[in-house]
N, CA, C and O atoms as CSV, one atom per row, in Angstrom:
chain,resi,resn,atom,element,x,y,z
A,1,UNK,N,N,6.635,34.689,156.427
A,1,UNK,CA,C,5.477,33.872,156.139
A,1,UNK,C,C,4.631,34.443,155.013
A,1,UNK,O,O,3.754,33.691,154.587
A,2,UNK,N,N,4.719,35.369,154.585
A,2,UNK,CA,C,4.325,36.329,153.771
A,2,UNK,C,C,4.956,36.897,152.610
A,2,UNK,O,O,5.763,37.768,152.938
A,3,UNK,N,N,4.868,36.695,151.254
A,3,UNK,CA,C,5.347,36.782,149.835
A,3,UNK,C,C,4.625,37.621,149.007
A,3,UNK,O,O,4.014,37.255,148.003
A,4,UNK,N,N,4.711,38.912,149.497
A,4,UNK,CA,C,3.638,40.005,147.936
A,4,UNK,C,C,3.902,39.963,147.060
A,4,UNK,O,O,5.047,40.361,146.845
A,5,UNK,N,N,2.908,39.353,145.611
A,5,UNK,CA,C,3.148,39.349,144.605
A,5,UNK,C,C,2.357,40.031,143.821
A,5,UNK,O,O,1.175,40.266,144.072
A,6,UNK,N,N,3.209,40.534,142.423
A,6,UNK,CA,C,2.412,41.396,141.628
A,6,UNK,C,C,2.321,40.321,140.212
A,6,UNK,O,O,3.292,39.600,139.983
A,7,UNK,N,N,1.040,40.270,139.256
A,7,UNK,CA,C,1.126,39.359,137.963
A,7,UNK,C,C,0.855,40.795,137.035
A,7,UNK,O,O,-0.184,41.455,137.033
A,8,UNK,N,N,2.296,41.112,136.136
A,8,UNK,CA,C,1.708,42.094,134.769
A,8,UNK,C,C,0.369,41.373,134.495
A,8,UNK,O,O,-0.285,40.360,134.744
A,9,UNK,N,N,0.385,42.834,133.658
A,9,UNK,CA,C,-0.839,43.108,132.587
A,9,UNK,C,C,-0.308,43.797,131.511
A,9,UNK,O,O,-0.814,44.189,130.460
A,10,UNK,N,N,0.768,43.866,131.955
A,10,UNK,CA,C,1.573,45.048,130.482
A,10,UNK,C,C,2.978,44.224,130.186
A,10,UNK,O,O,4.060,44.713,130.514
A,11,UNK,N,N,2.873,42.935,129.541
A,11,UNK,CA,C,4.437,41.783,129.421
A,11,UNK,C,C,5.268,42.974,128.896
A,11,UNK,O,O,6.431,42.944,129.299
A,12,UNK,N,N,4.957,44.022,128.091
A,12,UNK,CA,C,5.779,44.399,127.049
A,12,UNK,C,C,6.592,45.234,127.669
A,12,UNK,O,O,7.802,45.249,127.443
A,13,UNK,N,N,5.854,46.213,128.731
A,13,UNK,CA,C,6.775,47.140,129.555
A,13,UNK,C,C,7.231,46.832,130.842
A,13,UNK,O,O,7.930,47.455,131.641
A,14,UNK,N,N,6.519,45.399,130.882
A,14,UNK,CA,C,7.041,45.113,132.775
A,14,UNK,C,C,7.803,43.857,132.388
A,14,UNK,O,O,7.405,42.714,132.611
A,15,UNK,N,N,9.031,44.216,131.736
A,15,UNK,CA,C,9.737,42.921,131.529
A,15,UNK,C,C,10.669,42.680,132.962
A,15,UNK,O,O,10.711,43.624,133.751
A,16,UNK,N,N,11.344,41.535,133.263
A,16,UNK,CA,C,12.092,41.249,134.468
A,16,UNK,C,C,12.608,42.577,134.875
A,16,UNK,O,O,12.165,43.248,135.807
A,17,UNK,N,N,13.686,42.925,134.010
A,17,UNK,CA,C,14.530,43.894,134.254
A,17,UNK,C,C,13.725,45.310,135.183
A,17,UNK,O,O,14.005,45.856,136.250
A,18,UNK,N,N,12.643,45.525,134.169
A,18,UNK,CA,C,11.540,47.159,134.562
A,18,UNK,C,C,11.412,46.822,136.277
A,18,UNK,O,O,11.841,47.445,137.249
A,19,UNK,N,N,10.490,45.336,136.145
A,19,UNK,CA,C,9.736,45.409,137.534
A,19,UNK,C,C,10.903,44.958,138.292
A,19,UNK,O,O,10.777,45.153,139.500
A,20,UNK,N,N,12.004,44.410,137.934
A,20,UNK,CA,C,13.376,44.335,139.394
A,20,UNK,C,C,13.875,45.877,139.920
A,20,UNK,O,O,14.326,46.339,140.968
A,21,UNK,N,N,13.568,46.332,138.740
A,21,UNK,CA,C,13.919,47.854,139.119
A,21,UNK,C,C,13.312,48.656,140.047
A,21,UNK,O,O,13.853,49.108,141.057
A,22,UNK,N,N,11.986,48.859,139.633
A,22,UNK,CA,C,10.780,49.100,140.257
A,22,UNK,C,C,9.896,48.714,141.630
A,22,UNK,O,O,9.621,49.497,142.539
A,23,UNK,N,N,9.490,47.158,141.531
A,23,UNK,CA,C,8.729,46.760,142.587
A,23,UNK,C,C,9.060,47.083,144.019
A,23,UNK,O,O,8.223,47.213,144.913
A,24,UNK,N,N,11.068,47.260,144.218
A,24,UNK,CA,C,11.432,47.130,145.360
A,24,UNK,C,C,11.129,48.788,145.950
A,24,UNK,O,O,11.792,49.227,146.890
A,25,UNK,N,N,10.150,49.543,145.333
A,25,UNK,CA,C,10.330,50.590,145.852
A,25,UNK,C,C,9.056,50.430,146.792
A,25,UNK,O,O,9.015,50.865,147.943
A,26,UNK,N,N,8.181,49.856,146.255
A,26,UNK,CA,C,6.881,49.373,146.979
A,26,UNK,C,C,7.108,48.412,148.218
A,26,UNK,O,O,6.619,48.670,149.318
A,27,UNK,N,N,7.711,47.533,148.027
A,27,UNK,CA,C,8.204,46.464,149.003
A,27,UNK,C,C,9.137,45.768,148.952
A,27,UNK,O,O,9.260,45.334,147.807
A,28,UNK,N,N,10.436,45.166,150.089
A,28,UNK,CA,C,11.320,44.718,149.924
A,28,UNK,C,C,11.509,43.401,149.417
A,28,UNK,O,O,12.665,43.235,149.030
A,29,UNK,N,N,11.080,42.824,149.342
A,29,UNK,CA,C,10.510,41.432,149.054
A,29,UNK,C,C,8.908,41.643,148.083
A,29,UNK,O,O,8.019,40.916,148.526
A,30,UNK,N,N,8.686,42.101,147.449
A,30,UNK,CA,C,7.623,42.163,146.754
A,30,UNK,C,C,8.248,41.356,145.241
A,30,UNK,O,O,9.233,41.709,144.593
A,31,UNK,N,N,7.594,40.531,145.042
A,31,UNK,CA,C,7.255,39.648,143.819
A,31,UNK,C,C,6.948,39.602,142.494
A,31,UNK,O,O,5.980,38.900,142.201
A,32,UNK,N,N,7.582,40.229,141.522
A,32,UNK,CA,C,6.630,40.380,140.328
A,32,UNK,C,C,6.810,39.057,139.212
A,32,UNK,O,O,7.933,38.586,139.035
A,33,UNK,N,N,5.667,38.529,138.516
A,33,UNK,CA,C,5.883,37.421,137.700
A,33,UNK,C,C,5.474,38.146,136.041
A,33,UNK,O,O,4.580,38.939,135.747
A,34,UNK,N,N,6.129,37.741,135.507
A,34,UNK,CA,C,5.485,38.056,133.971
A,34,UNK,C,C,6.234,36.938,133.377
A,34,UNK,O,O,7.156,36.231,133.784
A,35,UNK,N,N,5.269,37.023,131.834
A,35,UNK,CA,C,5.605,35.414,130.863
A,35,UNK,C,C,4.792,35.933,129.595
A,35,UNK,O,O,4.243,36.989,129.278
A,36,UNK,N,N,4.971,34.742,129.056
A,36,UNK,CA,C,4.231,34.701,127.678
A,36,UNK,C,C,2.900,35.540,127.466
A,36,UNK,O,O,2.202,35.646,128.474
A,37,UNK,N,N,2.525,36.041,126.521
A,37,UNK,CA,C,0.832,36.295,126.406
A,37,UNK,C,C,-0.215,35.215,126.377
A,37,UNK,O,O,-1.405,35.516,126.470
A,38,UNK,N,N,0.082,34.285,126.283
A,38,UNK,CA,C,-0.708,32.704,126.921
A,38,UNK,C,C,-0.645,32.373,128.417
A,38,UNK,O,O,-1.594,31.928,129.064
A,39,UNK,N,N,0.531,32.628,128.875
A,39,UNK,CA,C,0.621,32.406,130.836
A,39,UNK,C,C,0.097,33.674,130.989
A,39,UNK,O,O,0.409,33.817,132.171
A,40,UNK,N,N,-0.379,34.551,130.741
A,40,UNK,CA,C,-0.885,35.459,131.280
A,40,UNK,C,C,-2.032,35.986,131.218
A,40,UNK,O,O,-2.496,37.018,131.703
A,41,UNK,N,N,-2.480,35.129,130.531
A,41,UNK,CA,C,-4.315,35.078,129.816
A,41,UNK,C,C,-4.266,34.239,130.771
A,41,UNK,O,O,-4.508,34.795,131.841
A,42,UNK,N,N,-4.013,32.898,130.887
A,42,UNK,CA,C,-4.360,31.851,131.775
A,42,UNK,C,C,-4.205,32.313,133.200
A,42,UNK,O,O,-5.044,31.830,133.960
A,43,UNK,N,N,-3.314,33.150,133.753
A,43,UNK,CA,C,-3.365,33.720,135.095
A,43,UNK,C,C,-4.189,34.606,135.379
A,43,UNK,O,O,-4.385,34.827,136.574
A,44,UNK,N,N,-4.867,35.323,134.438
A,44,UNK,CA,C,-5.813,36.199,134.519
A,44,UNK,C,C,-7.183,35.964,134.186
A,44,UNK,O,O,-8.067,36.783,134.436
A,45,UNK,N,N,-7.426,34.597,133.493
A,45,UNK,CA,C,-8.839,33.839,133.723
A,45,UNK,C,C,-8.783,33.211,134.988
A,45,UNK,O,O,-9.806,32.858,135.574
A,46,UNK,N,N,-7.371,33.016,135.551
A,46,UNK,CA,C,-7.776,31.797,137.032
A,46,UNK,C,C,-8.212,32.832,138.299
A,46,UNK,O,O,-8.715,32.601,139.398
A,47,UNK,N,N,-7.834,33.939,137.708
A,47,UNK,CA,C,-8.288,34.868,139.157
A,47,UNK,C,C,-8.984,35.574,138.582
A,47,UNK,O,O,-8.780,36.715,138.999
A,48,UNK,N,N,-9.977,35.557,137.573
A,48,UNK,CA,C,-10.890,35.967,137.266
A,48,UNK,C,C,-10.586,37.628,136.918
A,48,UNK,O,O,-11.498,38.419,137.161
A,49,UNK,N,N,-9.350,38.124,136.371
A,49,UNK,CA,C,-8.910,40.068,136.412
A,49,UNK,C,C,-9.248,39.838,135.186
A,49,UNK,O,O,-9.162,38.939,134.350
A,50,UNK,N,N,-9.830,41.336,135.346
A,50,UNK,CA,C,-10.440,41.976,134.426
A,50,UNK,C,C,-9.210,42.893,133.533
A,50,UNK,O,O,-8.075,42.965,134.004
A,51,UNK,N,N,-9.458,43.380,132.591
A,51,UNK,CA,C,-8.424,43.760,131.829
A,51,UNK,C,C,-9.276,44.432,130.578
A,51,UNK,O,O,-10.230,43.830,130.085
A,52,UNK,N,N,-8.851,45.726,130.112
A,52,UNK,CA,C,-9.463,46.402,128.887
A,52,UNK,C,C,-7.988,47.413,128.467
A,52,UNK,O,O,-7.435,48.163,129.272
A,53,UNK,N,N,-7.616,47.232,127.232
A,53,UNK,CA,C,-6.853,48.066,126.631
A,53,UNK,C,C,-7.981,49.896,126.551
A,53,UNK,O,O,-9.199,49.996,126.404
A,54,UNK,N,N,-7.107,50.844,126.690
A,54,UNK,CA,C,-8.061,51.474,126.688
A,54,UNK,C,C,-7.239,53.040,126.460
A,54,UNK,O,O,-7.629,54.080,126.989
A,55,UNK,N,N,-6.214,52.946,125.693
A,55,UNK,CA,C,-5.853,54.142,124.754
A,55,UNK,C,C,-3.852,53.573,124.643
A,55,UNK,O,O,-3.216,52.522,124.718
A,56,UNK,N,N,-3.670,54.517,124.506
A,56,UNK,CA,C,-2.129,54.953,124.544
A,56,UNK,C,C,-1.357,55.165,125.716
A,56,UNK,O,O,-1.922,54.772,126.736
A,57,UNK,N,N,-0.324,55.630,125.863
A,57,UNK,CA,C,0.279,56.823,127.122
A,57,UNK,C,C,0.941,57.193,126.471
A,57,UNK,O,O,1.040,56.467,125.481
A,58,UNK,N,N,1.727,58.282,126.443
A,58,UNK,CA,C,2.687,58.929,125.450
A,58,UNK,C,C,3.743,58.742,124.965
A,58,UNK,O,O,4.188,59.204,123.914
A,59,UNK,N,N,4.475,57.676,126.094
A,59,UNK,CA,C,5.545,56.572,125.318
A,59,UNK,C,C,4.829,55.963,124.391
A,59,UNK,O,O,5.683,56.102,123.516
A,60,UNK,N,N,4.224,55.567,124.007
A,60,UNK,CA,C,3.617,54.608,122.732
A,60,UNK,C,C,3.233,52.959,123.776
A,60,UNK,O,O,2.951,51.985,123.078
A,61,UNK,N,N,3.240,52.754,125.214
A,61,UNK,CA,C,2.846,51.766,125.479
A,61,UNK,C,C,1.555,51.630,125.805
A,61,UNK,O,O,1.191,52.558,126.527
A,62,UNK,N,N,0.517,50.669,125.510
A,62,UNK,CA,C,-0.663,50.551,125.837
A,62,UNK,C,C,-0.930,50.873,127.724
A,62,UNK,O,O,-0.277,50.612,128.734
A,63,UNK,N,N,-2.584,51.741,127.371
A,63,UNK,CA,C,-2.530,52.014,129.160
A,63,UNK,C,C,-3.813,51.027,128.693
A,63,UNK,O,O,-4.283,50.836,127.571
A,64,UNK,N,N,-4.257,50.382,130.238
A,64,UNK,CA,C,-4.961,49.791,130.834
A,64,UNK,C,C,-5.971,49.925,132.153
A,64,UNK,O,O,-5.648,50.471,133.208
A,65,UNK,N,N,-7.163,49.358,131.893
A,65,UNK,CA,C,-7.970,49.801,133.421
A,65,UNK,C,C,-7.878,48.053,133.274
A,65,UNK,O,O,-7.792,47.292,132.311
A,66,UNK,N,N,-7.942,47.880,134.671
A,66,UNK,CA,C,-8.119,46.658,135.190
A,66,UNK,C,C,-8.458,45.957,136.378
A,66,UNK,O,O,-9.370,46.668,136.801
A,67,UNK,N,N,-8.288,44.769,137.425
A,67,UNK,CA,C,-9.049,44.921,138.256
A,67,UNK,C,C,-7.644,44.898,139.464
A,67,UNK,O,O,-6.481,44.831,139.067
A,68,UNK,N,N,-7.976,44.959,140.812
A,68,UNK,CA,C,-7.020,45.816,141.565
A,68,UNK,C,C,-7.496,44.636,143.257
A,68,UNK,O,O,-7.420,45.008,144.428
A,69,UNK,N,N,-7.859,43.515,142.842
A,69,UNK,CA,C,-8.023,42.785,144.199
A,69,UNK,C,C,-6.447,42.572,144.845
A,69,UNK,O,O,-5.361,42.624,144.268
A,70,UNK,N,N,-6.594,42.455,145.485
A,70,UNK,CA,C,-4.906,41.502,146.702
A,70,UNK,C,C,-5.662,39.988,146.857
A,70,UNK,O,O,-6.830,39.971,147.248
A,71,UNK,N,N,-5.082,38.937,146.595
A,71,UNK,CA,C,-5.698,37.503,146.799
A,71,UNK,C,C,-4.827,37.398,147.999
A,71,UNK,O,O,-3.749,37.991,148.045
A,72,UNK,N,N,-5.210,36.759,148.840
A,72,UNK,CA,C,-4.288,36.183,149.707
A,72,UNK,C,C,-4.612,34.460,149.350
A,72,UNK,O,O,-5.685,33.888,149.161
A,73,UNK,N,N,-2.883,33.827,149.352
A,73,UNK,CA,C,-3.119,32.892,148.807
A,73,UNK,C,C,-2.210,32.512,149.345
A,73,UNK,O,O,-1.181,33.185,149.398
A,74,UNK,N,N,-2.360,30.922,150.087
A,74,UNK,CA,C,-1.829,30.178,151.024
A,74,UNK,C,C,-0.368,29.667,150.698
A,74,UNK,O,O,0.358,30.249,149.891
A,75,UNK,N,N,-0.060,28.723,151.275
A,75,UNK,CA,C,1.264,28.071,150.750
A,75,UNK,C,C,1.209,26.761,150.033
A,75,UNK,O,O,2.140,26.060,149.637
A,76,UNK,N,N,-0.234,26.560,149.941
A,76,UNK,CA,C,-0.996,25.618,149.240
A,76,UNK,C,C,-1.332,26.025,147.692
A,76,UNK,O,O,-1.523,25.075,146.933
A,77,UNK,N,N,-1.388,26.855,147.352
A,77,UNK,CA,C,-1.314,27.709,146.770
A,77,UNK,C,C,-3.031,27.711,146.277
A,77,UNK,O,O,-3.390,27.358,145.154
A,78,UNK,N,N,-3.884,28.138,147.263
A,78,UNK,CA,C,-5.222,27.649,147.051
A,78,UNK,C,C,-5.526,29.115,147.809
A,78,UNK,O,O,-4.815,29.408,148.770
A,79,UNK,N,N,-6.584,30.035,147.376
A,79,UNK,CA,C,-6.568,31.643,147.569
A,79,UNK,C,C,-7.972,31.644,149.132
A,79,UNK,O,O,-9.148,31.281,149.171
A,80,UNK,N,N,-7.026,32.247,150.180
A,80,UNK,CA,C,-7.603,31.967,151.402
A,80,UNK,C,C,-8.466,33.397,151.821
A,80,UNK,O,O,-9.105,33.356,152.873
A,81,UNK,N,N,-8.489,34.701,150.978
A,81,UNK,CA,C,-9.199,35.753,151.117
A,81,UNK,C,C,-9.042,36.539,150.137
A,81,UNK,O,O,-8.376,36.202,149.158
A,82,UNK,N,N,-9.496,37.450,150.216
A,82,UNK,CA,C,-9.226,39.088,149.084
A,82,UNK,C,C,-9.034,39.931,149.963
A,82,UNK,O,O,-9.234,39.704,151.156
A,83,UNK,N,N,-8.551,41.205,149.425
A,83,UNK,CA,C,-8.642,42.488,149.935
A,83,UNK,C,C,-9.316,43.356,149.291
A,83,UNK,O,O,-8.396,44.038,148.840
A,84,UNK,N,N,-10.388,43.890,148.870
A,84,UNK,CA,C,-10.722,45.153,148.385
A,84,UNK,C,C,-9.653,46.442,147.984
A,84,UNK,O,O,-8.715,46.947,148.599
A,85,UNK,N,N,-10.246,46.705,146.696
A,85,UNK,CA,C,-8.829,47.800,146.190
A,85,UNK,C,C,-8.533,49.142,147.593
A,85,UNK,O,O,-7.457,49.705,147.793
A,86,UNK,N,N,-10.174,49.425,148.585
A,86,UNK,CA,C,-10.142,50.596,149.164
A,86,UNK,C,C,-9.804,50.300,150.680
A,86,UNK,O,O,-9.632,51.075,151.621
A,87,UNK,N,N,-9.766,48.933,150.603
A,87,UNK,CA,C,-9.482,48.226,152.331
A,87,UNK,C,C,-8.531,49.323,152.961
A,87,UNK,O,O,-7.606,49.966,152.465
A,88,UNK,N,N,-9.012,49.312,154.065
A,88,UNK,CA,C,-7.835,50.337,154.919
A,88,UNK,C,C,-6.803,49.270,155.277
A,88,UNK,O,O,-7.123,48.098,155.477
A,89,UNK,N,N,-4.908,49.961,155.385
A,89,UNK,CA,C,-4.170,49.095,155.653
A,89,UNK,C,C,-4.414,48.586,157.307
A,89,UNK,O,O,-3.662,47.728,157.768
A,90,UNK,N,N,-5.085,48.948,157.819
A,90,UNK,CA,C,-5.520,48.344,159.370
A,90,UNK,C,C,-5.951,47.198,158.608
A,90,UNK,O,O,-5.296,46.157,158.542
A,91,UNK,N,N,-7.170,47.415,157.973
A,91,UNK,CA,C,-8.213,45.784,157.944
A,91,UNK,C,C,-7.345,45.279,157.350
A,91,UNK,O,O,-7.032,44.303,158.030
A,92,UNK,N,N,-6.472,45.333,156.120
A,92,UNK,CA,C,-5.788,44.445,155.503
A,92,UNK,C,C,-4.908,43.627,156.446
A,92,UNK,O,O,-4.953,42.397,156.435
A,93,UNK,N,N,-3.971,44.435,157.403
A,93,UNK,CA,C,-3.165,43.904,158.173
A,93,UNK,C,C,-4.438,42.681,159.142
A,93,UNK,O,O,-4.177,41.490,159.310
A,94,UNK,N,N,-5.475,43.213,159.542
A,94,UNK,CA,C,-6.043,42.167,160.036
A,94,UNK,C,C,-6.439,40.903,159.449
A,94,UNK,O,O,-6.662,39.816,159.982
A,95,UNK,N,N,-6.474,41.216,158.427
A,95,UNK,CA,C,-7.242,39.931,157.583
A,95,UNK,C,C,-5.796,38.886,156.860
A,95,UNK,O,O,-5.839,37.857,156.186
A,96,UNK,N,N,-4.869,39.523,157.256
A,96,UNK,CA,C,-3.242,39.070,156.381
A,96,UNK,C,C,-2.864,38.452,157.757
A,96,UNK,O,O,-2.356,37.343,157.590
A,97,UNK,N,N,-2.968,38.898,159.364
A,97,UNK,CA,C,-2.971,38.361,160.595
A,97,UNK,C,C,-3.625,36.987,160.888
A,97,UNK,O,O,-3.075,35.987,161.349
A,98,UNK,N,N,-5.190,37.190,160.442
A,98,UNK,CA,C,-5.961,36.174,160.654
A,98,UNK,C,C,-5.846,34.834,160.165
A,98,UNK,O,O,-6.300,33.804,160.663
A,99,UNK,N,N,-5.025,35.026,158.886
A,99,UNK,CA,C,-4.300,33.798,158.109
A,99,UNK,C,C,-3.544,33.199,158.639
A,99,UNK,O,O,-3.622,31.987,158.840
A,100,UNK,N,N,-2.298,34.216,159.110
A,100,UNK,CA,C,-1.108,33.579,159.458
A,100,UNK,C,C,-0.771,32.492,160.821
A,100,UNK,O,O,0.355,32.018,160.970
């Protein structure tokens, strides 16, 4: 009943391939979407993330501070809570319960 998804902020280094590689280490079913630099401005004005380029990393890819909510978002696809970046995984599990 439950689909974790991640939306880049970095198209250039989180291409399909990176985050298929990657995400499943976080979760088995965890979600990552990336696209154009236009679908991703537009996904990141609709949930309102914040985003600042804000040096280098030593590969040469841009690092980023940005914002770090969990939306919980229905099957409606209409956003039914948040999580706070510091939520303990208890409350989260409660508030991801209370939905379902």
């Amino acid at each position: 009943e439950v689909t974790p998804v991640v939306v880049t902020i970095d198209p250039e280094g989180d291409t399909p391939a990176a985050m298929a590689a990657a995400l499943p280490r976080y979760h088995p079913r965890l979600v990552g979407l990336t696209g154009s630099a236009e679908a991703l401005e537009a996904a990141r004005a609709a949930f309102r993330v914040e985003l600042e380029q804000v040096g280098m990393q030593p590969d040469g890819r841009p690092l980023y501070i940005h914002g770090n909510i969990v939306y919980l978002v229905g099957p409606e696809g209409r956003v039914r809570g948040l999580l706070p970046p510091l939520a303990s995984p208890a409350r989260m599990a409660e508030a991801i319960a209370a939905l379902l």
